[in-house]
N, C-alpha and C positions, 0 to 999 in steps of 0.2 A: 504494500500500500504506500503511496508517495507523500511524503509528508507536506504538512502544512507551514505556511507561516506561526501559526498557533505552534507548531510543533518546536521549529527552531526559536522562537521566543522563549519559549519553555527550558528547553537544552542549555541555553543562553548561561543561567545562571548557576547549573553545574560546571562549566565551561570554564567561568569565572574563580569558581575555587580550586578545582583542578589544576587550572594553567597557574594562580599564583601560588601554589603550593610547588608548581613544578619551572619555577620563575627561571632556574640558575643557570637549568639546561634548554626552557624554551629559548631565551633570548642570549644564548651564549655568543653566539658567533656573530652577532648585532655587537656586542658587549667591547669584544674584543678588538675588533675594527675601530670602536670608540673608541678605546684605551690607548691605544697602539701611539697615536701622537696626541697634543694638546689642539682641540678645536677650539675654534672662540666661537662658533654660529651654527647651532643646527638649523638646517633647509629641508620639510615636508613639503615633496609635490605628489602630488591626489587628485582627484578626482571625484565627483558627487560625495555617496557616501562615503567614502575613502577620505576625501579633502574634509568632511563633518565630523569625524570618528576621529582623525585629526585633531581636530578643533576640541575636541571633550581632555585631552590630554595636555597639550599645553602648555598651559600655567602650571601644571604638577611638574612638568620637563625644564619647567622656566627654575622652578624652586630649587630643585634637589641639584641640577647640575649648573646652576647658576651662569649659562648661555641664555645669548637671545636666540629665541624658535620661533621661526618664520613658517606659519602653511599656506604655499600657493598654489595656484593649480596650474594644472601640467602646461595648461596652451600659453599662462603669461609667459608663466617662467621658460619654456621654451621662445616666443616669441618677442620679449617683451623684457625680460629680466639683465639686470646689467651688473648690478651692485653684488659680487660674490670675488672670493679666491679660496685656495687651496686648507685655508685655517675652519673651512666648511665643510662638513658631514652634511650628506643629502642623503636623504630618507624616498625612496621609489616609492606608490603603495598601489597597490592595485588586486582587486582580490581575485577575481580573474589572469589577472597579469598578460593581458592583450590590449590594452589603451595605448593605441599609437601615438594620442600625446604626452603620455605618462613616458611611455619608452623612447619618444624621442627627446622627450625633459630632460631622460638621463643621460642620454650619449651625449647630450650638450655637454653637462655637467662633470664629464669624465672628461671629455677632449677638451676640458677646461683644468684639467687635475685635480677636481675634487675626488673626493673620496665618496662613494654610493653603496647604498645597500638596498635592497631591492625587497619591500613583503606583501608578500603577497599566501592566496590560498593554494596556489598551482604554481610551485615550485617546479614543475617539466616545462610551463609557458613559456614562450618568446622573452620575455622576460628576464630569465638569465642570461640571455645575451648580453643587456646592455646595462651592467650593475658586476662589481666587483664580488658581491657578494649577494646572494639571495638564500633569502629564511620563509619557514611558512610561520606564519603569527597565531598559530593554534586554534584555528576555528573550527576544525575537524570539514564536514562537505555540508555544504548550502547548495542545493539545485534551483529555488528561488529567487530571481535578479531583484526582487524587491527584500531588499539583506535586511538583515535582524542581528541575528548573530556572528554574523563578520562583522556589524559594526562593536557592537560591544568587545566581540574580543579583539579586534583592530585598537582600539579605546585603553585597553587593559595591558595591552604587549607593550606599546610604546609608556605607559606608567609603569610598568615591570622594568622594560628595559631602564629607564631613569633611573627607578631604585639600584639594580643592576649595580649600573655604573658609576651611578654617584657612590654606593660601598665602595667597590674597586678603588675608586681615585678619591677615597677618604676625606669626600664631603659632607656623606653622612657615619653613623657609627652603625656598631649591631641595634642597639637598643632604638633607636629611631627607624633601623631598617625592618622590626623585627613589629613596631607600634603601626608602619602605615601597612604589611602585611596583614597585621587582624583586623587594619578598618577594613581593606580589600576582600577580607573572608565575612566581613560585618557585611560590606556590600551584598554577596552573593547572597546571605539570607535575607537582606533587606528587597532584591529583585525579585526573591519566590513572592515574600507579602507584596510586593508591588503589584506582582502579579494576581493573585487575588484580590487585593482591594479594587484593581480595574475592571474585574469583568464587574464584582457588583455594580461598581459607580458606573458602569456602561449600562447596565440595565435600568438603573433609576434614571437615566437621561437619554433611551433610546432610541427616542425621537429626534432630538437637537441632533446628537450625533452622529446619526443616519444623515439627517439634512443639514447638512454644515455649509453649504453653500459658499462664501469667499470667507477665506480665514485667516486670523493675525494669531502668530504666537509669539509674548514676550517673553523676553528672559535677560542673564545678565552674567556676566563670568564665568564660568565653567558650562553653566546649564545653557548658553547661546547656543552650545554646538547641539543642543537638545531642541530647539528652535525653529536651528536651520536645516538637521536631519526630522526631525516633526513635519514642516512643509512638505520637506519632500517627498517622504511618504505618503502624505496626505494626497498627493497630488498626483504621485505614479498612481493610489490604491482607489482612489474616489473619484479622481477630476475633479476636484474640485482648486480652485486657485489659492495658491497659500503661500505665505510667505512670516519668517521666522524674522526677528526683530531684537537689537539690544532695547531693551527695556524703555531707556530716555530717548533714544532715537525715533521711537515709535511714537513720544511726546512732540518731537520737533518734524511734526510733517505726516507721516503715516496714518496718525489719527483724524485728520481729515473726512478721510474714506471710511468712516468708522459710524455705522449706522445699523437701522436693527437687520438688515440686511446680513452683515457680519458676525461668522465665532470667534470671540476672543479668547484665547486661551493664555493665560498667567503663571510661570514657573518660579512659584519662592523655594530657593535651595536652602535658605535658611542661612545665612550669611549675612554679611553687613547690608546686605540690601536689601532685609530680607522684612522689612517695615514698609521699606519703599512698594515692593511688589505686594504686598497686601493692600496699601494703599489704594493703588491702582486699582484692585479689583473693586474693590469698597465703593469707588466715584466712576468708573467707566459706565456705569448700568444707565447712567444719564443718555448714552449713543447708543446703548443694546442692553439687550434681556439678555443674549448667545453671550454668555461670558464665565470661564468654567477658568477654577483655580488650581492649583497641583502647587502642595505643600507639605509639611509637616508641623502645622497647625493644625487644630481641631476646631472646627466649624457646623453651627447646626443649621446647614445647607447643603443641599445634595446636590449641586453643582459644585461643591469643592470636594474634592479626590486628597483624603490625608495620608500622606506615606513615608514610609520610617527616613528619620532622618539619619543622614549620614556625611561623611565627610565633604565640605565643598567643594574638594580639588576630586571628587571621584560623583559628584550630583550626577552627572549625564548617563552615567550607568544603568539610574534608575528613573531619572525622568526621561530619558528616549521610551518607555515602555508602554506608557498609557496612548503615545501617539502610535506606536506601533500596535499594539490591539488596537485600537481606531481603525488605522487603515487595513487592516487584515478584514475587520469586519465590513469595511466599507467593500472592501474587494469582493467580498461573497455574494455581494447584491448589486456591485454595477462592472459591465462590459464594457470596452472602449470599444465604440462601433469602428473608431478609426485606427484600432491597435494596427493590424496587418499594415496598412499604407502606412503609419509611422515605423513599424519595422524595417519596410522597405528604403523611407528615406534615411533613415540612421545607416541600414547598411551602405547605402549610395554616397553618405558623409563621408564612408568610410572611418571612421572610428573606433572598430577592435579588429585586433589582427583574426584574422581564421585559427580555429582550434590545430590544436596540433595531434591529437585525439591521445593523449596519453596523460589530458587535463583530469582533474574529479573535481565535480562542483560545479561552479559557473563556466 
């Protein structure tokens, strides 16, 4: 029987404790490329959910290994990117490992002498061609292009490898490497209740969220890339128009468009801003009714989805998940009458290389 979205959602957060339980050997050879000379700039080029999953890591890559980490995606930084040398570790990602922008990001980046590492889910793809080194990031096989758990554990590898490294080059110690390891195993039990607390809160609002119509989600810090992987989903699984938002930006401009017409959707991770995005939801209902919170507050309203709180540098683990059961459910009840003709224009873009047929997964 072929599994579902619902299934890899599921998986997701065994996945989670697994792979950082098994941190030292997943991301060894990532680790050790690191180590090997002093960088001063990690460079993440990605793609959709790739370039998002990205995004959820970050600031935890920014903390522990004290570089600045750039994530852009494949076609700037291919066509467009100027500011880089050799003191730069570029990070490939592609969970397929067939994004001809992705792969021709990185042979820039090497005929430039950077240093590349290539991760991807299909470690035989095209892929290793054009990358010094290529890892698979532990997601085990997705045969569904609408990811779930490539992104989370995309998300999880690059926080693993930080920790990783930052030991190694004695930025952090055991005891600090050993405290964000149990929030990451704190994570995974907090994504199972995630998981249940959404299907309820999707049944007490199963109307709105069937008909979501044009949708805003805000967010702020870490949970942006919850945001902007949220949209996306939304939008491969329902059609519906969506777009992910930092939190103030959506103040200066986006909320214009912001009428009952509109779902807005509110991400408090619980962190310094985490009055501010309550706020929001509190005064938005003035432009819409469609406006649903994701918090670790408790609220006696069944448009807010309360869910366990956890680390801020690790939120996106667990706020990607309500958007993803959304769009899983959306997908069960709408067809893209135009799926086929968009498939054929993608291929005609030409933007993934042909399988090599000794792929698993996407």
């Amino acid at each position: 029987m072929e599994k579902t979205m619902f299934d890899y959602i599921s998986e997701s957060c065994e996945l989670v404790k697994e792979n950082t339980l098994n941190a030292k050997s997943l991301t060894r050879e990532a680790v050790l490329k690191y180590c090997s000379k002093k960088f001063e700039r990690i460079i993440i080029v990605a793609s959709g959910s790739s370039y998002n999953g990205s995004c959820g890591a970050r600031l935890f890559m920014e903390k522990l290994l004290k570089v600045k980490v750039d994530v852009i995606t494949s076609y700037t930084f291919n066509n467009y990117e100027t500011i880089y040398d050799d003191k730069c570790f570029v990070f490939g990602i592609g969970q397929s490992g067939r994004s001809v922008n992705t792969n021709d990001a990185l042979d820039k980046a090497r005929n430039a002498g950077l240093t590349c590492v290539g991760l991807t889910g299909n470690v035989d793809a095209i892929m290793k061609e054009h990358v010094d080194t290529i890892c698979n990031w532990g997601m085990g096989i997705e045969k569904i292009g609408f990811v779930t758990k490539g992104v989370a554990t995309l998300t999880l590898f690059l926080d693993l490898f930080a920790m990783e490294a930052a030991l190694e080059l004695k930025l952090i110690d055991d005891k600090e490497y050993l405290r964000y390891q149990q929030e990451l195993l704190d994570v995974a039990k907090a994504m199972e209740d995630t998981i249940e607390k959404t299907y309820e809160w999707f049944e007490d609002n199963k109307e709105g969220l069937i008909d979501l119509r044009r949708v805003q989600i805000c967010a702020y810090g870490t949970s942006y890339a919850s945001a902007i992987e949220g949209a996306l989903k939304l939008a491969e699984c329902t059609g519906h128009g969506a777009t992910g938002y930092e939190m103030e930006e959506f103040l200066h401009g986006p909320s214009f468009e912001t009428n009952e017409d509109r779902s807005v959707f509110i991400i408090d991770s619980g962190d310094r801003s985490s009055e501010r995005a309550r706020a929001l939801y509190e005064n938005i209902h003035v432009l819409t009714s469609r406006v649903y919170l994701i918090t670790s507050h408790k609220y006696d309203d069944k448009k807010v989805l309360t869910i366990p709180m956890v680390s801020e540098y690790f939120s996106s683990l667990v706020n990607n998940i309500p958007f993803q059961i959304i769009a899983a459910k959306g997908r069960d009840v709408w067809n893209n009458p135009l799926d086929s003709i968009r498939r054929e224009m993608s291929e005609k873009m030409g933007y993934k290389s042909a399988k090599t047929g000794k792929e698993l997964g996407l």
